[in-house]
N, C-alpha and C positions, 0 to 999 in steps of 0.2 A: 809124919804122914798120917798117922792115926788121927790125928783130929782135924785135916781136911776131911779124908772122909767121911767123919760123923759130920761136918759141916754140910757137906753135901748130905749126904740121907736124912737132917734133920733139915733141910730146904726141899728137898722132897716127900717128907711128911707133912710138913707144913701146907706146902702148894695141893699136895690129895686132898686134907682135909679143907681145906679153903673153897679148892672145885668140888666136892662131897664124892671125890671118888673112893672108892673101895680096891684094896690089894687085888681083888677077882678081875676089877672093873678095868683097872692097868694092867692085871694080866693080857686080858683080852686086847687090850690096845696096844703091848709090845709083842705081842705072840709071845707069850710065856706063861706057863701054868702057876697058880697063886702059889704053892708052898716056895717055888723061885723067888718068887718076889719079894715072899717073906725073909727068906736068908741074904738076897740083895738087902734090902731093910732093916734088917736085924744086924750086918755087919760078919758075918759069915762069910761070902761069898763077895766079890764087886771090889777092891779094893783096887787103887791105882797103882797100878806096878811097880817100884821101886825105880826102875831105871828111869821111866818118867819122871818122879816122884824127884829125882838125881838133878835131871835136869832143869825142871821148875827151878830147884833150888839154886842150882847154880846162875841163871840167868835171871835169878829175882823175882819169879813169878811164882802166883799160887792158882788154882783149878777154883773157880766160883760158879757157884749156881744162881742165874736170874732170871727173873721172870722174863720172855721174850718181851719187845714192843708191843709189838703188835696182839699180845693177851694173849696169840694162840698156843693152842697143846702141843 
């Protein structure tokens, strides 16, 4: 499970800096205060829950993060 996650969080570091947003800037765009964001990011906080995590597995699937089509945020 540990390194879906980081896959995800290091797909959405990727994609902020690519758009030049700033942890402040996604604060403001999720409603959430930046130090949040940061422990979302940092891996602290956010992780997908186990029992999910159960079932992916067993059904063969993993959680990916990609860019939408259509570019938008």
């Amino acid at each position: 499970m540990n390194g879906m996650n980081e896959q995800v969080r290091h797909t959405v570091r990727a994609r902020m800096k690519a758009q030049g947003i700033t942890q402040i800037e996604l604060g403001e765009l999720v409603g959430m205060a930046q130090p949040n964001v940061q422990r979302l990011l940092s891996g602290r906080v956010g992780a997908v829950p186990d029992s999910w995590q159960k079932v992916l597995d067993a059904l063969g699937l993993e959680l990916v993060a990609v860019p939408k089509k259509d570019g938008a945020s």
